[in-house]
SERO-4910 file (N, C-alpha, C, O; in steps of 0.05 Angstrom, whole numbers):
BEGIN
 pado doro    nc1    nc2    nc3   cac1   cac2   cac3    cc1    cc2    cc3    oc1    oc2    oc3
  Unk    A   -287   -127   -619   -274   -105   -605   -249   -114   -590   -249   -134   -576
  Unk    A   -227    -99   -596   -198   -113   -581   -200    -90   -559   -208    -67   -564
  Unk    A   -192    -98   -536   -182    -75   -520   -151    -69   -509   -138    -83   -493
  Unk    A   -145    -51   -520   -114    -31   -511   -117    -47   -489   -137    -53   -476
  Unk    A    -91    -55   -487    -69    -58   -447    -62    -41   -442    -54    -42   -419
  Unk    A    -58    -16   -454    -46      1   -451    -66     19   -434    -58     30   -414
  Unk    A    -88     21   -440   -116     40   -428   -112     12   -400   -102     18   -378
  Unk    A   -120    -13   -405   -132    -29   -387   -112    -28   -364   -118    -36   -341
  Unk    A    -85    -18   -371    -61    -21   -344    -72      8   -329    -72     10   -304
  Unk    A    -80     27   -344    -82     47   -336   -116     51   -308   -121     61   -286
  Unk    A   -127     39   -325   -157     25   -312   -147     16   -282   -149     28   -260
  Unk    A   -135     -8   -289   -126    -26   -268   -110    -15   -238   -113    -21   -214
  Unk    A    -92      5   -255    -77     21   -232    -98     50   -214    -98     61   -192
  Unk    A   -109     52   -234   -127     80   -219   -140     59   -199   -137     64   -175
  Unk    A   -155     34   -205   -177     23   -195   -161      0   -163   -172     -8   -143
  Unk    A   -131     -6   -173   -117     -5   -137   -115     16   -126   -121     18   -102
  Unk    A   -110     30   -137    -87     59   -122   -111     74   -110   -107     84    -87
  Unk    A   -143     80   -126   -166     94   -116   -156    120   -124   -172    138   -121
  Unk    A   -141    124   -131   -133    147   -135   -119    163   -170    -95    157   -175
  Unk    A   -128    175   -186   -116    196   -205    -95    199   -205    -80    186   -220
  Unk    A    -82    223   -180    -59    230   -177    -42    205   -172    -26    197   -189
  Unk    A    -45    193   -151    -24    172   -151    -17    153   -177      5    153   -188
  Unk    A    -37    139   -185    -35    127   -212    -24    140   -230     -6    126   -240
  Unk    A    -27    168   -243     -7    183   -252     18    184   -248     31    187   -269
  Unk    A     36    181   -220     56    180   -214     69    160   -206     93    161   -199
  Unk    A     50    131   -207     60    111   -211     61    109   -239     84    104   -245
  Unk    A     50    109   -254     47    109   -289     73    122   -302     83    114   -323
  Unk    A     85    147   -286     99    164   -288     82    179   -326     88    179   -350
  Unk    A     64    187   -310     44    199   -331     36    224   -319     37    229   -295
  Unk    A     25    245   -343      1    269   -327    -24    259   -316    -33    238   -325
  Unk    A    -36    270   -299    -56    263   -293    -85    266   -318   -104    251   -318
  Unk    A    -81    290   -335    -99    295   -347    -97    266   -377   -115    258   -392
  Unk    A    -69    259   -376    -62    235   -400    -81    209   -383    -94    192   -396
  Unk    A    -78    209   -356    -87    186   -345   -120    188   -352   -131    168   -362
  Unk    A   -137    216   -343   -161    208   -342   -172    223   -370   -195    231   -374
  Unk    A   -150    224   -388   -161    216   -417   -156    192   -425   -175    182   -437
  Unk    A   -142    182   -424   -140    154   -432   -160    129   -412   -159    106   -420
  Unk    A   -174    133   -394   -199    118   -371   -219    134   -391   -240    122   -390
  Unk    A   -220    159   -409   -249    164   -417   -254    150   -449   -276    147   -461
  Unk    A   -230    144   -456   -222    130   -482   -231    100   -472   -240     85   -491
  Unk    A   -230     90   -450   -236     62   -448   -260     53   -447   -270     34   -458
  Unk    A   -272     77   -426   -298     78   -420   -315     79   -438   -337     67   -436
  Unk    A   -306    100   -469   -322    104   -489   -329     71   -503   -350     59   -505
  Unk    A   -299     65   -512   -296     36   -523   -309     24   -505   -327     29   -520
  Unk    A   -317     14   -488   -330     -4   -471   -369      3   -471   -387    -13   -473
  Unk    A   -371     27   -470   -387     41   -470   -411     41   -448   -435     36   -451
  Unk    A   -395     49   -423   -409     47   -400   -384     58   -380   -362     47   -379
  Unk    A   -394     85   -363   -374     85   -337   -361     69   -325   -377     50   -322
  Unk    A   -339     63   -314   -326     40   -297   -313     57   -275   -310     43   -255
  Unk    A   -304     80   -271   -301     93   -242   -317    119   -240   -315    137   -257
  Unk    A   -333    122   -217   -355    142   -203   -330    165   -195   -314    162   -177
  Unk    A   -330    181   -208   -316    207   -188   -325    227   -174   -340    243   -185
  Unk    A   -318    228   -152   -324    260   -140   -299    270   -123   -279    257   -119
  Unk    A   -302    289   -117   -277    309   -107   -264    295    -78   -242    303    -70
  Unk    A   -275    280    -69   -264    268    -40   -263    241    -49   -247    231    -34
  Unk    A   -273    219    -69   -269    197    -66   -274    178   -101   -285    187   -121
  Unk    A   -265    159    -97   -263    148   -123   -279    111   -121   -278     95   -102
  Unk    A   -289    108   -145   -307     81   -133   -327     70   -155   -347     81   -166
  Unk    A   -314     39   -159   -310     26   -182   -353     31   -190   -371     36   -174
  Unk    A   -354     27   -214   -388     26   -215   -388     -6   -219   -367    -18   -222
  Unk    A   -416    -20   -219   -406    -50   -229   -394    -57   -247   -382    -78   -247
  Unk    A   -393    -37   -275   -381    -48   -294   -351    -51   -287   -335    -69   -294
  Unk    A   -346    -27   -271   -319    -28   -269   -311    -47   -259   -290    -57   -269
  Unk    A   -323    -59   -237   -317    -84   -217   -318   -108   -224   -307   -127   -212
  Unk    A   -341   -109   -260   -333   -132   -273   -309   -145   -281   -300   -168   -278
  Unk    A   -297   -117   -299   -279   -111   -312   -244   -124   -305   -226   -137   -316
  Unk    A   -251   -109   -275   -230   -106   -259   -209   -134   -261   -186   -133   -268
  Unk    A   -221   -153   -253   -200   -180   -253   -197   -193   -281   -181   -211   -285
  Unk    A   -214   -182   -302   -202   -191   -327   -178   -181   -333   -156   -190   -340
  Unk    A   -191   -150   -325   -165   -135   -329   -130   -138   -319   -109   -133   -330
  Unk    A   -136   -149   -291   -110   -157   -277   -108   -189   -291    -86   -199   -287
  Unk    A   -125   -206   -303   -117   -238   -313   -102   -233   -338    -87   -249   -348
  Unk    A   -110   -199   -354   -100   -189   -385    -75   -180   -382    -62   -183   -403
  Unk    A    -61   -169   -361    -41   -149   -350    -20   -173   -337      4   -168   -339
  Unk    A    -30   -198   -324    -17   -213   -310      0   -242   -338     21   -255   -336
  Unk    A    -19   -242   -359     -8   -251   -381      7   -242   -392     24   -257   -402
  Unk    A      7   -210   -397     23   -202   -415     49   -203   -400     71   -207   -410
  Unk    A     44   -198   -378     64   -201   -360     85   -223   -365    108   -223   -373
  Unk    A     63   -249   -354     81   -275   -356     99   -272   -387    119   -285   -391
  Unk    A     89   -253   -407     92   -267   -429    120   -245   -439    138   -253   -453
  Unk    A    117   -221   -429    152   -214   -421    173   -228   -405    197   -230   -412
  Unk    A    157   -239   -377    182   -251   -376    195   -284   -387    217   -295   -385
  Unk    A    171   -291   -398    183   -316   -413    199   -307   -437    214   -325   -446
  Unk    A    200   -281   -450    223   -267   -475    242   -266   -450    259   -284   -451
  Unk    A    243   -249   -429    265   -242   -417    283   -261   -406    307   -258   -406
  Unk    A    267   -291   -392    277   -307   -391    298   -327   -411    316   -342   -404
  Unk    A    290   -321   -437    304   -328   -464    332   -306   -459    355   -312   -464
  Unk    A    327   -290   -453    348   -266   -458    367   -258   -438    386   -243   -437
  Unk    A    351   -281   -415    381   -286   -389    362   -252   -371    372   -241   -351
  Unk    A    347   -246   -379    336   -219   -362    324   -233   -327    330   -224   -305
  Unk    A    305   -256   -334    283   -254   -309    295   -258   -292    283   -251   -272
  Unk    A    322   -270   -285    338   -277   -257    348   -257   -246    358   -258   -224
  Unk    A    345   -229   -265    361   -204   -251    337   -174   -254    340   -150   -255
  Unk    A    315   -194   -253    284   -172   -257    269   -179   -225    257   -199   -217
  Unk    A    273   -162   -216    265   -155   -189    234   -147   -187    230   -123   -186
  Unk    A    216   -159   -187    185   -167   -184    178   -159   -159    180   -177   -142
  Unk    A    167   -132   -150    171   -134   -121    146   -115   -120    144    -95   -134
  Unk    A    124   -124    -98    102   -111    -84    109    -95    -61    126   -104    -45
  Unk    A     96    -69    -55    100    -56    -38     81    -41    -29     71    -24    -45
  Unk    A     71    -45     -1     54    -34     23     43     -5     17     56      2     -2
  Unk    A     29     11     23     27     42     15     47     52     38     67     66     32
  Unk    A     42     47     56     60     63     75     92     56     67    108     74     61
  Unk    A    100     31     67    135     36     60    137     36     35    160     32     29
  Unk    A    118     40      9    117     55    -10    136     82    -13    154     90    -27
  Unk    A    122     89      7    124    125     13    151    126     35    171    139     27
  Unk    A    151    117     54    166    121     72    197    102     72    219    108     82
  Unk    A    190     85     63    219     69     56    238     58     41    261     53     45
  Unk    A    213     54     10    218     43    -16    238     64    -30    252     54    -47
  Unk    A    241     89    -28    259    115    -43    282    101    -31    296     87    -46
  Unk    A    289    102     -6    315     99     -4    327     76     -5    351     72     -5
  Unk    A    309     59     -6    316     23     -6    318     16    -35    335      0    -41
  Unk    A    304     23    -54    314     20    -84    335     44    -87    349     36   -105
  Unk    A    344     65    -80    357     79    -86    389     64    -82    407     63    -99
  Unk    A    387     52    -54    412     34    -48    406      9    -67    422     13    -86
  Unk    A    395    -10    -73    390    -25    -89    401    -22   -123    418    -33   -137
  Unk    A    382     -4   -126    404      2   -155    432     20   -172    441     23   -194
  Unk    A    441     32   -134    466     40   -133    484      9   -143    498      7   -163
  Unk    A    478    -12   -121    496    -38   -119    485    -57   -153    499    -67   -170
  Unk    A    458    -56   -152    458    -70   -182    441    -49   -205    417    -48   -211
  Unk    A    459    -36   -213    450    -23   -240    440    -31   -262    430    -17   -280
  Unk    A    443    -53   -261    426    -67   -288    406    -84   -271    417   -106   -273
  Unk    A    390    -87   -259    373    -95   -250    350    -78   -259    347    -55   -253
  Unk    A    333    -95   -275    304    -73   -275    295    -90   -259    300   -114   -252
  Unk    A    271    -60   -252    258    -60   -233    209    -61   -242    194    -48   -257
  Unk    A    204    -85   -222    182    -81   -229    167    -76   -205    173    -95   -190
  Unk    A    154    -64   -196    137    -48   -176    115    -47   -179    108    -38   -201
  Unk    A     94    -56   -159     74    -63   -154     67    -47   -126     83    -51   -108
  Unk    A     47    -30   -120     41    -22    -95     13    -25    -90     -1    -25   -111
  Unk    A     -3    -29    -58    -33    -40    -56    -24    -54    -23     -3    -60    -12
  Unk    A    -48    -54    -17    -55    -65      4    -37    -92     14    -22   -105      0
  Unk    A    -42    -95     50    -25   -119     49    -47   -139     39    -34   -158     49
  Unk    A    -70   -152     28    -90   -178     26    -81   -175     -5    -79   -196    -17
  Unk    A    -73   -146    -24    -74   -150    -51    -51   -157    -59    -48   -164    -82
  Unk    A    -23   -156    -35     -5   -168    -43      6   -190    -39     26   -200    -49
  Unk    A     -9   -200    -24     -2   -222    -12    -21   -244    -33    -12   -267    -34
  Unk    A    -40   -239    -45    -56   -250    -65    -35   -255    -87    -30   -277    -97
  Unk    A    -20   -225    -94     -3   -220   -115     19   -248   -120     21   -262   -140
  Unk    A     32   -248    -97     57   -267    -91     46   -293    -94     58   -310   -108
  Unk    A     24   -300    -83     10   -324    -87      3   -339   -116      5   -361   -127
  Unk    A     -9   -310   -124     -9   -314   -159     16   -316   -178     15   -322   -202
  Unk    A     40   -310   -161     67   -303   -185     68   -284   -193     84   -280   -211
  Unk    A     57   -269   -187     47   -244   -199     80   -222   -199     94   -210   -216
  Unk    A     82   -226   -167    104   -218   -157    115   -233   -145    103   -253   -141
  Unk    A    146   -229   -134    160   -252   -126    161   -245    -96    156   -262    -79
  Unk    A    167   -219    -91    162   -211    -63    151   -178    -56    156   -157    -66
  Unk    A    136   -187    -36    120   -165    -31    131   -158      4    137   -173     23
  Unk    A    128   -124      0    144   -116     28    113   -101     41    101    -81     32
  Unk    A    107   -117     62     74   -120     80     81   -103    112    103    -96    121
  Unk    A     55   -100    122     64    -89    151     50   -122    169     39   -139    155
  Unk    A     51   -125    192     40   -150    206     16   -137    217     15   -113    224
  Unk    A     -8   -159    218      2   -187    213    -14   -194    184    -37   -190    178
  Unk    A      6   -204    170     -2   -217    143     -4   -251    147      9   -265    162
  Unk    A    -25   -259    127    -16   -292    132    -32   -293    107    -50   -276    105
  Unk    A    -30   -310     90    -45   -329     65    -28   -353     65     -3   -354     65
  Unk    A    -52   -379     65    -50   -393     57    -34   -405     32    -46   -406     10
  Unk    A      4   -420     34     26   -413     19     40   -398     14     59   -399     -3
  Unk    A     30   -376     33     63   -352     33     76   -350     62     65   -352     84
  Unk    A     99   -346     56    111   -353     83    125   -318     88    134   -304     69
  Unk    A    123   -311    111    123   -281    124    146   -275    139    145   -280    163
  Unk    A    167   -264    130    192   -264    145    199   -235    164    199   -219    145
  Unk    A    204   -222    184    205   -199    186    238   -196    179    257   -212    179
  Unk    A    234   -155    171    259   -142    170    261   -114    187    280    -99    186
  Unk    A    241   -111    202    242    -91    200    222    -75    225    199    -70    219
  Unk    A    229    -69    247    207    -68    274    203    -37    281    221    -21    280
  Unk    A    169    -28    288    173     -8    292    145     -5    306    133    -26    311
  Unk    A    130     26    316    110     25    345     87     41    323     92     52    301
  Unk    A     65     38    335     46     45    328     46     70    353     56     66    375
  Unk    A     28    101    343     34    115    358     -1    136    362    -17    131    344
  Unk    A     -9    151    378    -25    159    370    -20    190    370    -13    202    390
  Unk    A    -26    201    341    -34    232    337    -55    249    336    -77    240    328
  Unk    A    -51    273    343    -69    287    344    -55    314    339    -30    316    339
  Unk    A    -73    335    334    -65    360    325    -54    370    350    -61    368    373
  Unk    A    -32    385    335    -22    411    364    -49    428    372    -44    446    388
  Unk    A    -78    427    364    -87    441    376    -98    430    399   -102    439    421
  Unk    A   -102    409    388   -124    379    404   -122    379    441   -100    378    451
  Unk    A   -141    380    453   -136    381    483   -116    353    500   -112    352    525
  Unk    A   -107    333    477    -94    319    480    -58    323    478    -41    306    483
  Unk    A    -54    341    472    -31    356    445    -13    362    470      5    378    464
  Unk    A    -13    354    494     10    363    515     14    348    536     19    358    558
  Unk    A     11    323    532      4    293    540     28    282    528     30    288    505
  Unk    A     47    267    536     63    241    522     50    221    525     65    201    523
  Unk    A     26    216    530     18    182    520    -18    181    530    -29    200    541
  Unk    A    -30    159    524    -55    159    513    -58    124    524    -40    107    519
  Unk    A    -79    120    536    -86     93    547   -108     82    528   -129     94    525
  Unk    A   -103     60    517   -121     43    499   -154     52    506   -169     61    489
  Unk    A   -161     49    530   -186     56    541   -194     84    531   -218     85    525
  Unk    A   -180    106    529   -187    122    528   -196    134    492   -206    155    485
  Unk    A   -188    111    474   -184    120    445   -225    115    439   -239    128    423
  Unk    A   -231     99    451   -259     91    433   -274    121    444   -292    127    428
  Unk    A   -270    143    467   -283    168    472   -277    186    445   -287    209    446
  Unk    A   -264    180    422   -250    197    413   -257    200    380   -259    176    374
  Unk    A   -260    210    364   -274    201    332   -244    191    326   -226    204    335
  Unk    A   -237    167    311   -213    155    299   -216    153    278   -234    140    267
  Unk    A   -199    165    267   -184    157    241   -170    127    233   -163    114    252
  Unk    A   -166    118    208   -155     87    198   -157     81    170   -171     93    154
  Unk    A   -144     65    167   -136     56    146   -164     36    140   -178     26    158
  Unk    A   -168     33    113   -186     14     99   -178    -16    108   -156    -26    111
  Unk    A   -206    -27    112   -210    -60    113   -178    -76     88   -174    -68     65
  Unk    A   -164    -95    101   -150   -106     81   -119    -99     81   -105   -114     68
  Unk    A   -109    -80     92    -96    -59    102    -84    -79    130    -97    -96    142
  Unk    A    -56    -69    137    -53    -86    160    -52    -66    180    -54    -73    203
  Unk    A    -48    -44    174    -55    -13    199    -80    -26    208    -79    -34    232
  Unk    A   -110    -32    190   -135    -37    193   -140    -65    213   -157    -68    231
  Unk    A   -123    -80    207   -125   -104    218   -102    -98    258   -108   -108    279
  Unk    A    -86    -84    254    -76    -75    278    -95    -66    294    -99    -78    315
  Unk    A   -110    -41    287   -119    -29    298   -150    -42    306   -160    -31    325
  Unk    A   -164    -59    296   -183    -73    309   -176    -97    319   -194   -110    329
  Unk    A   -149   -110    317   -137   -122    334   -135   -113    358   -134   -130    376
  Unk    A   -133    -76    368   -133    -70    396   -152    -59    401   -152    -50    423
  Unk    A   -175    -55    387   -201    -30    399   -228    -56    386   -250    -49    393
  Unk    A   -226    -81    370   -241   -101    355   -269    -85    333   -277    -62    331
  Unk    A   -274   -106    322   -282   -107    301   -309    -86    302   -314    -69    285
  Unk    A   -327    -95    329   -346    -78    330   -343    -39    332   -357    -24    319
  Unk    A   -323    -31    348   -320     -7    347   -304      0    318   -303     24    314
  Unk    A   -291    -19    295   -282     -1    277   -318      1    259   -320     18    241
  Unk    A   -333    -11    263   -355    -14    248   -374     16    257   -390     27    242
  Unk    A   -367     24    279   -384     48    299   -380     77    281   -361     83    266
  Unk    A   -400     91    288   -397    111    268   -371    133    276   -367    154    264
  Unk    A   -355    120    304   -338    142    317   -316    137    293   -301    157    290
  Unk    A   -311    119    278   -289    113    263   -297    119    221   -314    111    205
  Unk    A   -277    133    220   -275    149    193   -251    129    178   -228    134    183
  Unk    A   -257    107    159   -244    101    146   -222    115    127   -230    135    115
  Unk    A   -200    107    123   -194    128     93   -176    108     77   -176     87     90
  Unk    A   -158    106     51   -157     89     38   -118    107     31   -103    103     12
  Unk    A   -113    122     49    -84    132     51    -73    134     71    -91    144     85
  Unk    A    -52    132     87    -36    143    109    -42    173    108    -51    186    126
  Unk    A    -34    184     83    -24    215     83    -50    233     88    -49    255     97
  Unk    A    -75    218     80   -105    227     76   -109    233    111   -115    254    123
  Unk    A   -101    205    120   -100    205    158    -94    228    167   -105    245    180
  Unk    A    -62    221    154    -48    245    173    -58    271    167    -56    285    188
  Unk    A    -73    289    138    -86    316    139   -103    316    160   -102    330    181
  Unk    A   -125    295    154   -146    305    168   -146    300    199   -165    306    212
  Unk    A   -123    289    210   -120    291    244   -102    321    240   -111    333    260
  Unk    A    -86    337    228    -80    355    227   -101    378    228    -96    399    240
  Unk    A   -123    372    216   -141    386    213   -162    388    236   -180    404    237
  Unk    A   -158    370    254   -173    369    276   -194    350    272   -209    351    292
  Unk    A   -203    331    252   -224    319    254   -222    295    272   -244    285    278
  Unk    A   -207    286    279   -207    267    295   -169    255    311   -150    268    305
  Unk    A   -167    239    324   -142    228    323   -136    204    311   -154    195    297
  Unk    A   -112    188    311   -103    158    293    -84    150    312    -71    160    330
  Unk    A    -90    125    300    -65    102    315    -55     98    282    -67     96    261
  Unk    A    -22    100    289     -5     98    267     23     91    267     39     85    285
  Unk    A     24     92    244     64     84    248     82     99    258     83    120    244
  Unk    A    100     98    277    120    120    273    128    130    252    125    153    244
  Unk    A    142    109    239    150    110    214    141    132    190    155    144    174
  Unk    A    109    132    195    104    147    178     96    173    183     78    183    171
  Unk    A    113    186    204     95    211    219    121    233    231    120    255    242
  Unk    A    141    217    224    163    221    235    173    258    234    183    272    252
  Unk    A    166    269    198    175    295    191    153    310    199    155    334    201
  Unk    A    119    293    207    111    320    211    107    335    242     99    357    250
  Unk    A    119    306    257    119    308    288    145    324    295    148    338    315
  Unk    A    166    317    272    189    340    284    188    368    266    204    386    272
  Unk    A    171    373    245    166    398    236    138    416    253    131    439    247
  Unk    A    125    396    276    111    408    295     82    408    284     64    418    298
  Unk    A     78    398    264     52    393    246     32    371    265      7    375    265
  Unk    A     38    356    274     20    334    287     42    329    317     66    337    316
  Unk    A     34    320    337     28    312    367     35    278    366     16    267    355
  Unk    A     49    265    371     62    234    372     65    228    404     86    232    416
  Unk    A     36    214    418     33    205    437     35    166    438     29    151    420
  Unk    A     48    157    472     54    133    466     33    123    472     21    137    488
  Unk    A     19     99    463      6     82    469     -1     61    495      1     37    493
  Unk    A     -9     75    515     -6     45    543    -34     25    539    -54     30    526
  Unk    A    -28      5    554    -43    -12    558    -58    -21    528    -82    -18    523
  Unk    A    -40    -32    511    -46    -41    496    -24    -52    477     -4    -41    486
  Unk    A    -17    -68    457     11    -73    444     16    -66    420     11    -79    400
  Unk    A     30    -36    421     37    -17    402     56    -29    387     65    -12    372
  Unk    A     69    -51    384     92    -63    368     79    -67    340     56    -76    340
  Unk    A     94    -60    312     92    -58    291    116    -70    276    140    -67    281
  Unk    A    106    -85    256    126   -104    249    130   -111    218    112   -126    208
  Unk    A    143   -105    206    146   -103    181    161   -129    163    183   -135    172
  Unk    A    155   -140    148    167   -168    135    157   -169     98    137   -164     85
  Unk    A    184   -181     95    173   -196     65    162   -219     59    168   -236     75
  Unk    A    148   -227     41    132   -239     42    143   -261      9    162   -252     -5
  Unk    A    131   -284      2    137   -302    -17    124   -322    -15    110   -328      4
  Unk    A    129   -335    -37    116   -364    -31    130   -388    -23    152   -394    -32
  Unk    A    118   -402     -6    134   -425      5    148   -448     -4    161   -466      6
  Unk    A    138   -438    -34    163   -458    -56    177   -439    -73    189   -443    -94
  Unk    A    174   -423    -64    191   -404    -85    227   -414    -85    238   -423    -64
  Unk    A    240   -410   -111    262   -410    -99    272   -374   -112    254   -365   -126
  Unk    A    289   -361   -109    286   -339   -115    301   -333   -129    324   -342   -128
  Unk    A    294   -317   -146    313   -302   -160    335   -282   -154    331   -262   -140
  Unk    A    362   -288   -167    388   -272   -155    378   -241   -151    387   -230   -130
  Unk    A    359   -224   -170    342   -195   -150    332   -204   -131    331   -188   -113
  Unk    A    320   -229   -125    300   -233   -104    322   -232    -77    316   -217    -58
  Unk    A    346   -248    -75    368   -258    -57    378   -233    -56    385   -227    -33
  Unk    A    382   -217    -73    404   -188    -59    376   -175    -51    376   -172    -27
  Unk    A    356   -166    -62    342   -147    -43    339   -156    -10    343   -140      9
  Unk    A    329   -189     -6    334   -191     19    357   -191     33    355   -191     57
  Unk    A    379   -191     21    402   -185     29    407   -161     40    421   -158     60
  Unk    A    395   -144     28    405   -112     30    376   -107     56    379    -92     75
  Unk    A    359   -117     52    339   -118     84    347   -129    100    333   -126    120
  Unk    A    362   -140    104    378   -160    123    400   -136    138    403   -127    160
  Unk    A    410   -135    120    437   -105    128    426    -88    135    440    -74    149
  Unk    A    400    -79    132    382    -53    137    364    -55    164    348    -37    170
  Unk    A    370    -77    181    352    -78    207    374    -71    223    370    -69    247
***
């Protein structure tokens, strides 16, 4: 039995992203092409590999077997374009680059948009996931640089910042909090919280200021998106500690409440990431270039 890369990239990306829709639009695919082609794999394989239901997505073991063959099958074929491209004078101007979910969404549109205004022949390879899966990524070669929130650290990558910004806490305009400018650390564990998934550097911030035992408490509702956060504090289920950055249109379209954080250290800090022998490639040197101009 051979198995399609073509199904297995598709596998691979639903099974970071957790998500259908997104993987579709990272794929730049339909969604219904995406989870026909996961039922085509599944058949060939002949055993489920993702559990679905209407709120959440979640590998079964096969899938979890699967999973890192699948990224060791995807990471070859990989190497094995750019050793053609390298013949062809391409890999020094192929931009290999991991990116955070949050400046995914919130930063990456206009930072490749400037990027491939100035180099138009630069392709582009994009990678998005957690800060622990990218920072794995860069480690592996996988990617050359990955754009993380703090604090990141692995063992051989070295963590540069570009880019500074506050962690903030929201709540709905309805919320008895909603006419308040600011919110005392003490007062967040009274409160059901919202956050980002284990692995995540929102996740690692945020039990950096409230610790490990209260994100474990049942007052705290994991979720595996920013945007997932921001509905359901819209919706009243609870409040979040978050980025400015990422809250910015719905706090001035009046949708969510952006209170400051006291007694605690709301600083948020954004950096690229590499390996400590890397030397970089001329995409690698102008994108940090153009982050450099951009702080």
């Amino acid at each position: 039995m051979t198995l399609d890369l073509h199904k297995i990239r598709i596998f691979a990306t639903i099974a970071r992203l957790m998500s259908f829709t997104r993987a579709a639009e990272y794929l730049h695919m339909t969604q219904p092409t995406v989870s026909q082609q996961l039922a085509m794999l599944e058949t060939q394989v002949g055993t489920s590999l993702i559990e679905r239901d209407t709120r959440w997505l979640r590998l079964t073991p096969a899938g979890t077997a699967l999973l890192p063959y699948a990224e060791k099958m995807l990471a070859l074929a990989q190497e094995a374009i750019e050793s053609t491209r390298e013949a062809a004078g391409l890999a020094d101007r192929t931009l290999r680059l991991g990116v955070g979910h949050t400046l995914a969404i919130y930063l990456l549109p206009k930072l490749l948009s400037c990027y491939q205004t100035l180099y138009p022949d630069h392709p582009l390879h994009i990678s998005v996931g957690n800060t622990n899966q990218l920072l794995a990524q860069v480690a592996a070669e996988t990617i050359e640089l990955a754009l993380v929130g703090a604090p990141a650290e692995l063992a051989g990558v070295s963590v540069t910042p570009f880019m500074r910004d506050h962690l903030v806490v929201i709540v709905s305009p309805n919320d008895g909090w909603a006419t308040r400018s600011e919110v005392e650390l003490e007062e967040l564990p009274q409160r059901r919280l919202l956050t980002r998934e284990s692995g995540s550097a929102l996740h690692a911030s945020v039990e950096r200021l409230l610790g490990a035992a209260h994100l474990a408490s049942d007052q705290v509702i994991q979720l595996g998106e920013t945007e997932a956060i921001k509905r359901s504090v819209e919706a009243g289920l609870g409040v979040a500690l978050i980025q400015r950055i990422a809250v910015e249109r719905e706090v001035a379209a009046g949708h969510l409440c952006a209170l400051r954080l006291r007694g605690g250290d709301d600083s948020r800090t954004y950096a690229y990431a590499y390996r400590q022998t890397q030397t970089f490639s001329s995409a690698a040197r102008n994108l940090v270039a153009l982050l450099g101009s951009s702080e």
